[in-house]
mmJSON file of the N, C-alpha and C atoms, coordinates in Angstrom:
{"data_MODEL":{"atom_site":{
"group_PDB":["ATOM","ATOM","ATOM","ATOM","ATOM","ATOM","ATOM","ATOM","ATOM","ATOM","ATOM","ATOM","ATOM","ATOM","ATOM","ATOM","ATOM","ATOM","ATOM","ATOM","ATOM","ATOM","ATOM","ATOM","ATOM","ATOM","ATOM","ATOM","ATOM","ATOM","ATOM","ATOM","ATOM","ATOM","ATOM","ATOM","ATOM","ATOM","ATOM","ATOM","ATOM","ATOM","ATOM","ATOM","ATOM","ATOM","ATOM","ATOM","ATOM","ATOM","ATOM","ATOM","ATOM","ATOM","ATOM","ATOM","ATOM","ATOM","ATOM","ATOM","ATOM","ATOM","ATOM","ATOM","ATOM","ATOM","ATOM","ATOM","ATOM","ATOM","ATOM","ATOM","ATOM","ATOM","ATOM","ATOM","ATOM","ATOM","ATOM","ATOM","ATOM","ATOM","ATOM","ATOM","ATOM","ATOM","ATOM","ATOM","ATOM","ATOM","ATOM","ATOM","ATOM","ATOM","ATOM","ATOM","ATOM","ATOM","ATOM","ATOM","ATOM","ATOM","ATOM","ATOM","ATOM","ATOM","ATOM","ATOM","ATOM","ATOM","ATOM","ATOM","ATOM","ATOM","ATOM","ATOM","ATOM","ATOM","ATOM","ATOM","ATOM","ATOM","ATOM","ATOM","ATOM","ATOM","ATOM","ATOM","ATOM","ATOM","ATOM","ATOM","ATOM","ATOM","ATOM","ATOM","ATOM","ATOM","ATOM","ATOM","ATOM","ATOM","ATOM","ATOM","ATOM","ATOM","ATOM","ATOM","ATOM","ATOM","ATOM","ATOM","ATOM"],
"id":[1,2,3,4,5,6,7,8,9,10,11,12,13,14,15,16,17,18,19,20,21,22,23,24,25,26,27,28,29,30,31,32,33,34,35,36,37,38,39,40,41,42,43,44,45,46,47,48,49,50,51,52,53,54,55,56,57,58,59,60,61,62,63,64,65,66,67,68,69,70,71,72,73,74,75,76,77,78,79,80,81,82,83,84,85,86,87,88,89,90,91,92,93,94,95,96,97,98,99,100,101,102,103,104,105,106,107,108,109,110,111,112,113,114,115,116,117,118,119,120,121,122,123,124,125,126,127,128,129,130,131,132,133,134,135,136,137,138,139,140,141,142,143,144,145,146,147,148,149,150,151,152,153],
"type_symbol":["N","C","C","N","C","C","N","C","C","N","C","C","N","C","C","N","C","C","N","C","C","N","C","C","N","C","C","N","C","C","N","C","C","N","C","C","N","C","C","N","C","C","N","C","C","N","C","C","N","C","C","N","C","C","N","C","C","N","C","C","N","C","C","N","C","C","N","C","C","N","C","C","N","C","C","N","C","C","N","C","C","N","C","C","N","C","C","N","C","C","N","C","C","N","C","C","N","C","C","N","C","C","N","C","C","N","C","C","N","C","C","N","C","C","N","C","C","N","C","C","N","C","C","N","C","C","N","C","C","N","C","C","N","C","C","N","C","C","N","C","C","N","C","C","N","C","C","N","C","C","N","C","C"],
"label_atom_id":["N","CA","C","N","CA","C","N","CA","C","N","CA","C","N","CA","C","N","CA","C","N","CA","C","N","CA","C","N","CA","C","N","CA","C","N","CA","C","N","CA","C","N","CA","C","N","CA","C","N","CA","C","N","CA","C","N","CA","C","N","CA","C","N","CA","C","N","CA","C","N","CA","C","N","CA","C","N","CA","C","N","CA","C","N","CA","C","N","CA","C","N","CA","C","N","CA","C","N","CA","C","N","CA","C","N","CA","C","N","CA","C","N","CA","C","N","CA","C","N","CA","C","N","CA","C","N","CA","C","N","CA","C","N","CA","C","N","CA","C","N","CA","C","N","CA","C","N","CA","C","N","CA","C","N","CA","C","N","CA","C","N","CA","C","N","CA","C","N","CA","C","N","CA","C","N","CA","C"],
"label_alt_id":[null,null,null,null,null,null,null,null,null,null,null,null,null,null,null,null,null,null,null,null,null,null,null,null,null,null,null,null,null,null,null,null,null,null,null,null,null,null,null,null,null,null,null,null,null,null,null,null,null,null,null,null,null,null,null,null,null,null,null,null,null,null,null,null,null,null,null,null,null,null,null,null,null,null,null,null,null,null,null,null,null,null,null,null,null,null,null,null,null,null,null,null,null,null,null,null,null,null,null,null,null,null,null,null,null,null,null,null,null,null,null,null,null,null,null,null,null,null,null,null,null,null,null,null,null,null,null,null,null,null,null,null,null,null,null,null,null,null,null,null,null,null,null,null,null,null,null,null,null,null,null,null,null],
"label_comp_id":["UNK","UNK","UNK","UNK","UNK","UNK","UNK","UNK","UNK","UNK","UNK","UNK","UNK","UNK","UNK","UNK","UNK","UNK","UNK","UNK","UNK","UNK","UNK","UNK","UNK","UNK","UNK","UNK","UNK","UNK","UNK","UNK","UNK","UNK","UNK","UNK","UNK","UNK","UNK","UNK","UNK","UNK","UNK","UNK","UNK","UNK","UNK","UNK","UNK","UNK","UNK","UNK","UNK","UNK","UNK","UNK","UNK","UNK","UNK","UNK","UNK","UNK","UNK","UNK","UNK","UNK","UNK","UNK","UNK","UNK","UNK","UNK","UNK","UNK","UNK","UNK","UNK","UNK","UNK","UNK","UNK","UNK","UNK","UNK","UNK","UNK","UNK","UNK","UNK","UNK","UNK","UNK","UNK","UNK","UNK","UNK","UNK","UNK","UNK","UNK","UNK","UNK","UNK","UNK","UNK","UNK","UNK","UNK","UNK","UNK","UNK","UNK","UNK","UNK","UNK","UNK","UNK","UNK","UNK","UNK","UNK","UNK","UNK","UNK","UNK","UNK","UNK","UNK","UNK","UNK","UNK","UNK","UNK","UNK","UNK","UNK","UNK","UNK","UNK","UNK","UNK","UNK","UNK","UNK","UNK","UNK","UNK","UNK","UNK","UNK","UNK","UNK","UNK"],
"label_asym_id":["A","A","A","A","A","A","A","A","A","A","A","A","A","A","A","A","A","A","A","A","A","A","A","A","A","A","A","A","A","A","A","A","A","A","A","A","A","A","A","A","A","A","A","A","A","A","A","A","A","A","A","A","A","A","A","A","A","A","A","A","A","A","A","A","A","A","A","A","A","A","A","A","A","A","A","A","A","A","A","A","A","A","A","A","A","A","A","A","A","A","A","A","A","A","A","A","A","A","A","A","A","A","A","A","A","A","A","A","A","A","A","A","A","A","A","A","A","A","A","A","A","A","A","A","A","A","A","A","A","A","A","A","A","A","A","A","A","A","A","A","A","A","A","A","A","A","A","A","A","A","A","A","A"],
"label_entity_id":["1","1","1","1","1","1","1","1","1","1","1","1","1","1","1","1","1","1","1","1","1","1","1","1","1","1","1","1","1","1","1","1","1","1","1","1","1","1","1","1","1","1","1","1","1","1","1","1","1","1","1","1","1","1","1","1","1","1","1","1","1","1","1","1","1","1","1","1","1","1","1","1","1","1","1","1","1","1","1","1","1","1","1","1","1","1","1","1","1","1","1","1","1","1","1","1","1","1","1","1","1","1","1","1","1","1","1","1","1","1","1","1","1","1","1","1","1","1","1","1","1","1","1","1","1","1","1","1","1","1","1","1","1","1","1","1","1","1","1","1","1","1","1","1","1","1","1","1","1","1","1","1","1"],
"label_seq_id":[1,1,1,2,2,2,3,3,3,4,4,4,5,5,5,6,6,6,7,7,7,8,8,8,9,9,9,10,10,10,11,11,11,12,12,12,13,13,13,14,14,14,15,15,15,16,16,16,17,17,17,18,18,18,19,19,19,20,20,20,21,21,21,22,22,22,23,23,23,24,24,24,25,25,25,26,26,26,27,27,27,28,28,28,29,29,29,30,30,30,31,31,31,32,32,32,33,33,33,34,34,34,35,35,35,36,36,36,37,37,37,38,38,38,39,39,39,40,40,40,41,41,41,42,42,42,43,43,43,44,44,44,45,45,45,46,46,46,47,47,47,48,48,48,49,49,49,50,50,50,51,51,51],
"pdbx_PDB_ins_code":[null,null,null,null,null,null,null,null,null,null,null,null,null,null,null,null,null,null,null,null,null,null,null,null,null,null,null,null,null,null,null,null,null,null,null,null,null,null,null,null,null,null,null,null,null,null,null,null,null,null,null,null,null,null,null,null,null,null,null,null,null,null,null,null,null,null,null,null,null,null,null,null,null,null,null,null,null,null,null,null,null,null,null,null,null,null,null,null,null,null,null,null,null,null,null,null,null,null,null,null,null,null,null,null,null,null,null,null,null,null,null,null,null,null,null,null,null,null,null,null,null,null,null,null,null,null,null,null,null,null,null,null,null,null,null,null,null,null,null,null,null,null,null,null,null,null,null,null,null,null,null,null,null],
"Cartn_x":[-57.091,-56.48,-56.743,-58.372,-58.289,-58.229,-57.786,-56.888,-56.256,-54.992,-53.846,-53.254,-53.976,-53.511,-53.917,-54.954,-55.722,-54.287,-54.013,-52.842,-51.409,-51.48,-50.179,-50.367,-51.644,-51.522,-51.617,-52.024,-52.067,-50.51,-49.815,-48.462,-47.497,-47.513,-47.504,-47.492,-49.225,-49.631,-48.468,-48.298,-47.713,-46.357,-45.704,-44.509,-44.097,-45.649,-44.964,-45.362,-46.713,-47.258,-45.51,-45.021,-43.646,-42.605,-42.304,-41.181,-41.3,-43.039,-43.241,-42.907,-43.412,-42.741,-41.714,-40.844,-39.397,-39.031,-39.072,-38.921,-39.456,-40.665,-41.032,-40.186,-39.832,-39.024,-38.031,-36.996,-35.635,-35.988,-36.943,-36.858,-37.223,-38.076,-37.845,-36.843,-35.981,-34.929,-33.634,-34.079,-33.21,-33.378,-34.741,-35.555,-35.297,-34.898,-34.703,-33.394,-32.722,-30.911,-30.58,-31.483,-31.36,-31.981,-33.063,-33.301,-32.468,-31.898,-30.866,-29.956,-28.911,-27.791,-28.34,-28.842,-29.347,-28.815,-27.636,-26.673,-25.046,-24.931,-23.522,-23.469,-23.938,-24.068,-23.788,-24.957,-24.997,-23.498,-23.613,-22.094,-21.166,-20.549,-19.506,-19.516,-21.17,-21.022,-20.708,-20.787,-21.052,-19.469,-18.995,-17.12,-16.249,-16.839,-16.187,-16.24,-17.486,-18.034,-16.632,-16.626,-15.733,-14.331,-13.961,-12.632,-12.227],
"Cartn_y":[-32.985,-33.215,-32.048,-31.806,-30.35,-29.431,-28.798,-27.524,-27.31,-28.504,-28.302,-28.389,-29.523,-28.705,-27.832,-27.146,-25.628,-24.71,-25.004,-24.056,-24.347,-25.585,-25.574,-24.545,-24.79,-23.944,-22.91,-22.209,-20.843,-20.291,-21.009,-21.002,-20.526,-21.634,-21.865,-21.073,-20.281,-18.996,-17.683,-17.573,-16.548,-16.519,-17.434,-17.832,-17.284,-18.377,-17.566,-16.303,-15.967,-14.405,-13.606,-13.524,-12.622,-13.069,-14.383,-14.416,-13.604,-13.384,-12.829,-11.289,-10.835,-9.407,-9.512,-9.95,-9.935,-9.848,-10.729,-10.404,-9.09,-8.756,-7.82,-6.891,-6.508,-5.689,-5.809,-6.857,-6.913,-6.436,-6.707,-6.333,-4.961,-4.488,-2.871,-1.954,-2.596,-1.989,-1.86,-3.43,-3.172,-2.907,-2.276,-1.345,0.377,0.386,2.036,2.085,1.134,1.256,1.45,0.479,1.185,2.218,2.51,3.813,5.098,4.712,5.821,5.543,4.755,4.447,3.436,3.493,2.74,1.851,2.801,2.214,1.456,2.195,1.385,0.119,-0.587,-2.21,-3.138,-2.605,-3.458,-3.314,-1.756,-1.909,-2.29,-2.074,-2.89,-4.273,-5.27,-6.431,-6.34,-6.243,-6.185,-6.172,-5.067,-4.931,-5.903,-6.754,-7.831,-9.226,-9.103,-10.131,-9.988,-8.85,-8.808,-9.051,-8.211,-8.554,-9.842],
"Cartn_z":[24.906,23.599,22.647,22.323,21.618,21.894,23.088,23.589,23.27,23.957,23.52,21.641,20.984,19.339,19.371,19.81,19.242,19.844,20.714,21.654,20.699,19.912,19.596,17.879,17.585,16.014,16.052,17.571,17.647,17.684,18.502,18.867,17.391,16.433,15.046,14.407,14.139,13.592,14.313,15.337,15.709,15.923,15.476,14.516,13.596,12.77,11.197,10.761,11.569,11.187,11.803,12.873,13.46,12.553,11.895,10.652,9.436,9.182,7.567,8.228,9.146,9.328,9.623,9.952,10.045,8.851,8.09,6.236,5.782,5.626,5.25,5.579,7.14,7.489,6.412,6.562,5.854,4.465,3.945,2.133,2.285,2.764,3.102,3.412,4.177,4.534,3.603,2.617,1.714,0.423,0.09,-1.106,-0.185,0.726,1.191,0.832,1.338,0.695,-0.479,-1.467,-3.277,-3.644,-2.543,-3.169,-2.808,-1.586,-1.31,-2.156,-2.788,-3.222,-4.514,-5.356,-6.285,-7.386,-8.189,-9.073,-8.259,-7.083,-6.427,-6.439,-5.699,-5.529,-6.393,-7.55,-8.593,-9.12,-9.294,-10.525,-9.798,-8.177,-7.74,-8.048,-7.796,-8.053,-10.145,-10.523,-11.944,-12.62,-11.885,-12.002,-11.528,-10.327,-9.31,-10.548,-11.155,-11.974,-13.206,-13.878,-15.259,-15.044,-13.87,-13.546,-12.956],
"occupancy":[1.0,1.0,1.0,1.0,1.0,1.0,1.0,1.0,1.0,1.0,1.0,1.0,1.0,1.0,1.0,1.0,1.0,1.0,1.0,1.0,1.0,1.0,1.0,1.0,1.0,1.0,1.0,1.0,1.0,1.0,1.0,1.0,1.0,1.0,1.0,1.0,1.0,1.0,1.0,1.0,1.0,1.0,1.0,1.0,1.0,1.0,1.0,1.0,1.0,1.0,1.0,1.0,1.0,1.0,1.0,1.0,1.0,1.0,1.0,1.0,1.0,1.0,1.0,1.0,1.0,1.0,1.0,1.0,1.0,1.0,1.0,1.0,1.0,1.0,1.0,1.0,1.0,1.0,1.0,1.0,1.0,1.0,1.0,1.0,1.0,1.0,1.0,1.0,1.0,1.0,1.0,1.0,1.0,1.0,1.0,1.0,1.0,1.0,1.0,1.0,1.0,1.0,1.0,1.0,1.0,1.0,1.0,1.0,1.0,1.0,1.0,1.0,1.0,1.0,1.0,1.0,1.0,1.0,1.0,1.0,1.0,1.0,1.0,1.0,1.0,1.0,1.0,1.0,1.0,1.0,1.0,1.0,1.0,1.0,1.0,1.0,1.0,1.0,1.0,1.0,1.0,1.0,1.0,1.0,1.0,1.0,1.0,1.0,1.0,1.0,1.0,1.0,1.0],
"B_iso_or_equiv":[0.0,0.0,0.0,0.0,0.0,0.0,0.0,0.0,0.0,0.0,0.0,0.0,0.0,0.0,0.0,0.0,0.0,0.0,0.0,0.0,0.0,0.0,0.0,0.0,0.0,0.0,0.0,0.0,0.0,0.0,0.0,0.0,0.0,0.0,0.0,0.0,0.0,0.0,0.0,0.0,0.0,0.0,0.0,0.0,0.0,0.0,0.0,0.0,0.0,0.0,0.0,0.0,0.0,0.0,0.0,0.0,0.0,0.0,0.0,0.0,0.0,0.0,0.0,0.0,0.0,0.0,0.0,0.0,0.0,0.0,0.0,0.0,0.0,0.0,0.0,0.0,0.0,0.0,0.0,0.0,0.0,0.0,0.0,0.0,0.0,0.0,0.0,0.0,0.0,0.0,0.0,0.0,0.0,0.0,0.0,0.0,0.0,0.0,0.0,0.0,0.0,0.0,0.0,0.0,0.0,0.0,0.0,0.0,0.0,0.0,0.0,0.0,0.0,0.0,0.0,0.0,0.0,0.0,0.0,0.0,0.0,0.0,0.0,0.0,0.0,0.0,0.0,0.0,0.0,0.0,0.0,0.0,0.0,0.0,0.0,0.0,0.0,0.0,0.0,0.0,0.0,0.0,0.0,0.0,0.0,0.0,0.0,0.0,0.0,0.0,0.0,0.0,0.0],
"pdbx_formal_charge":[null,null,null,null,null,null,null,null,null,null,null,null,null,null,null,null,null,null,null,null,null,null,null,null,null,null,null,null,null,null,null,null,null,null,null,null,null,null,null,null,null,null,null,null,null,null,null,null,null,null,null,null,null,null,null,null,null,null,null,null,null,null,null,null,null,null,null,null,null,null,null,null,null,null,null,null,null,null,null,null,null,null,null,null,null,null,null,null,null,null,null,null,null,null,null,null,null,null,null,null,null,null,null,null,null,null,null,null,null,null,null,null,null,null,null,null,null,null,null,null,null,null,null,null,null,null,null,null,null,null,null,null,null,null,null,null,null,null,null,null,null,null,null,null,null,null,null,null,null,null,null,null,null],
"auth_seq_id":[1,1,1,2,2,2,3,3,3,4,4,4,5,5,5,6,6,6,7,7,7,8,8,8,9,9,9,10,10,10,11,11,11,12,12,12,13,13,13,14,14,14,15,15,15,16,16,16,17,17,17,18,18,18,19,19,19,20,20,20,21,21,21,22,22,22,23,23,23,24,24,24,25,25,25,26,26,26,27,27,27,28,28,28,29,29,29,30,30,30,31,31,31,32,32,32,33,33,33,34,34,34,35,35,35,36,36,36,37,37,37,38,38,38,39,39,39,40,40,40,41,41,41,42,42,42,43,43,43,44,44,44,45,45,45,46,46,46,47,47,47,48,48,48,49,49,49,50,50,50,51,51,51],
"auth_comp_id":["UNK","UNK","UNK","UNK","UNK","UNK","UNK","UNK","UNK","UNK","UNK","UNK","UNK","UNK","UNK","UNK","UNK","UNK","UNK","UNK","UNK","UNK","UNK","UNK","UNK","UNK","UNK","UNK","UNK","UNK","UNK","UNK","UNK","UNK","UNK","UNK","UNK","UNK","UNK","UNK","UNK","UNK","UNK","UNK","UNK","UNK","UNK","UNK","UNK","UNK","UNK","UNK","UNK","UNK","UNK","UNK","UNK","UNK","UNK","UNK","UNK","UNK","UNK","UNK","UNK","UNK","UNK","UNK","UNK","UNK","UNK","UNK","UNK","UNK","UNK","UNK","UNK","UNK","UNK","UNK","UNK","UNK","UNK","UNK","UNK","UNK","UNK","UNK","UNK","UNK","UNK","UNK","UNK","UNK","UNK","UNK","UNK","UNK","UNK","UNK","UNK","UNK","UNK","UNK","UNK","UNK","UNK","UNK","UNK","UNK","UNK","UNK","UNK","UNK","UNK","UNK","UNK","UNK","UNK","UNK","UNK","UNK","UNK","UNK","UNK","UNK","UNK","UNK","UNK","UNK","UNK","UNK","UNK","UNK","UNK","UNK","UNK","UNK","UNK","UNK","UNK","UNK","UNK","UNK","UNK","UNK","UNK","UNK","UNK","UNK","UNK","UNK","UNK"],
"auth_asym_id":["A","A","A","A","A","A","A","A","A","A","A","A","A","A","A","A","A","A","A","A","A","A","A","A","A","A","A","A","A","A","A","A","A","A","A","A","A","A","A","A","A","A","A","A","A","A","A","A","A","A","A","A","A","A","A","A","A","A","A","A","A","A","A","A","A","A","A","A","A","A","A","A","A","A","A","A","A","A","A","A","A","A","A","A","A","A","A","A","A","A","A","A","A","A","A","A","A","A","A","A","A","A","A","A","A","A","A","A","A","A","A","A","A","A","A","A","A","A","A","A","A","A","A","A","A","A","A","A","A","A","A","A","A","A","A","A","A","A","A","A","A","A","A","A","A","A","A","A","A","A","A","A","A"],
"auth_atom_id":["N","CA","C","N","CA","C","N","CA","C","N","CA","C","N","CA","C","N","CA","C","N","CA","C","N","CA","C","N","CA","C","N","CA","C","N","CA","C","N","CA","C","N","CA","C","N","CA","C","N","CA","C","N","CA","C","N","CA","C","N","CA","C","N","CA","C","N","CA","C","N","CA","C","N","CA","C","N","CA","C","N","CA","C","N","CA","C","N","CA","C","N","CA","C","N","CA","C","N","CA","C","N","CA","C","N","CA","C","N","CA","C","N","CA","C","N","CA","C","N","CA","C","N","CA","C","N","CA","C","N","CA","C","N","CA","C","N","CA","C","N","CA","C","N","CA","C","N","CA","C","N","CA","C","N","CA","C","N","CA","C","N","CA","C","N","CA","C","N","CA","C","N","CA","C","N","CA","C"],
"pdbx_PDB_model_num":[1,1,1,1,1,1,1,1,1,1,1,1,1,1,1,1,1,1,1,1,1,1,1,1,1,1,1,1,1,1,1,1,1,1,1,1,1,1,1,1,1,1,1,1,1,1,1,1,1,1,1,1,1,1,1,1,1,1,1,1,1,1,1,1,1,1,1,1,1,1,1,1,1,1,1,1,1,1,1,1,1,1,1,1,1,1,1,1,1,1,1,1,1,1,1,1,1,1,1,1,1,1,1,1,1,1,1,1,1,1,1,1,1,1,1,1,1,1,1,1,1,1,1,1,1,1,1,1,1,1,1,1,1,1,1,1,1,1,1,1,1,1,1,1,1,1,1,1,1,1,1,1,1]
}}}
């Protein structure tokens, strides 16, 4: 019995520890994109918004 929960929260942990870097990744990738291209985005969304 306490193996296996110990086996299932390890399981768990290494879940959500590989989801938060997966995120991390994504918000990085998309803080390198504004920093390459910084003002585009916004003002396309911003123009899409007025018109």
């Amino acid at each position: 019995m306490l193996s296996s929960k110990v086996k299932e929260l390890i399981s768990i942990n290494i879940v959500t520890a590989r989801s938060i870097i997966s995120m991390l990744m994504i918000i990085r990738i998309i803080f390198l994109r504004f920093k390459i291209n910084p003002n585009m985005p916004i003002k396309n969304k911003n123009k899409a918004k007025f018109i």
